[in-house]
N, C-alpha and C positions, 0 to 999 in steps of 0.2 A: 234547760234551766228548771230547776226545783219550781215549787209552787210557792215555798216560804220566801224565796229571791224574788218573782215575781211580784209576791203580795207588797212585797218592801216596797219597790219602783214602782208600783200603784200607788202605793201610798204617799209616796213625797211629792207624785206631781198629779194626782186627783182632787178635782176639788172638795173640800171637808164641807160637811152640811154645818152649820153653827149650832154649838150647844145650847144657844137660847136668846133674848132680844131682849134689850132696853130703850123706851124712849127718853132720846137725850135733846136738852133746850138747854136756854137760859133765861135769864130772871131778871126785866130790866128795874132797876137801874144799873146795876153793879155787874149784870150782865157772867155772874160765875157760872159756871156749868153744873148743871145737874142732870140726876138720871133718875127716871121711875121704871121698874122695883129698884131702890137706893141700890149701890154697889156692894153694902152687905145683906142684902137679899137675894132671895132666887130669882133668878131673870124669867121673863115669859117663854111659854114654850113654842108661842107662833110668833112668825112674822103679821102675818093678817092682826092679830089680837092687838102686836105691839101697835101698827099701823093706825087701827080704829082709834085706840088709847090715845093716839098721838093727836090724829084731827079731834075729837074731844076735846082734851084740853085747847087745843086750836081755838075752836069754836067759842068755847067757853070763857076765854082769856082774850081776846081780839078786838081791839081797839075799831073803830070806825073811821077818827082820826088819822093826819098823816104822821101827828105825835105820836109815842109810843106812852104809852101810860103806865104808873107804877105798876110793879106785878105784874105785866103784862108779859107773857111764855113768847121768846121770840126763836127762831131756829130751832124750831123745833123738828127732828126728825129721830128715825129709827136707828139702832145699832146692833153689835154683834156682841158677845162677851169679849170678844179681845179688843170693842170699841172703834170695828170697823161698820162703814156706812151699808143699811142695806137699800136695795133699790126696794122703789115703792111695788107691790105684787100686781097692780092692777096696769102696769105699763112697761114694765121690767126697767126703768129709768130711776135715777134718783131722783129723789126729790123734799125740800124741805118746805113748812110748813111756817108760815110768819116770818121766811126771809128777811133781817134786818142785821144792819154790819152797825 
């Protein structure tokens, strides 16, 4: 086998490192989805960066109550540019941040 037919079959079942990260939540009341850097911006280039980003707002937005308060950031976690979930870096597990259905 060539090296250029190898590289192929490398490529379709390797896994791809992601071109970049957004934190994605929502916004209670109306609960629509957003993403910071918006989806016409350039995404982060770390995961760790999006991560930190992510518990900030966390901390910052976080009711004490079992109500959820206006503007309050709820599911909040990290993603990929094609808007796949990443796991969190310090446990390799998912995980979201303000969990609320």
């Amino acid at each position: 086998m060539k090296i250029s037919q190898g590289m192929k079959i490398i490529g379709k079942g390797w896994v791809q490192k992601p071109k970049g990260f957004r934190v994605k939540y929502q916004r209670h009341p109306d609960l629509t989805i957003e993403y910071t850097p918006g989806l016409d911006d350039g995404p982060l280039d770390s995961d760790i960066v999006a991560w930190r980003y992510a518990w900030k707002l966390y901390m910052s937005t976080k009711s004490d109550q079992d109500t959820v308060k206006e503007d309050e950031m709820v599911n909040i976690t990290v993603v990929d540019t094609e808007n796949n979930d990443i796991n969190y870096y310090v446990t390799g597990m998912p995980k979201v941040y303000n969990q609320k259905n």
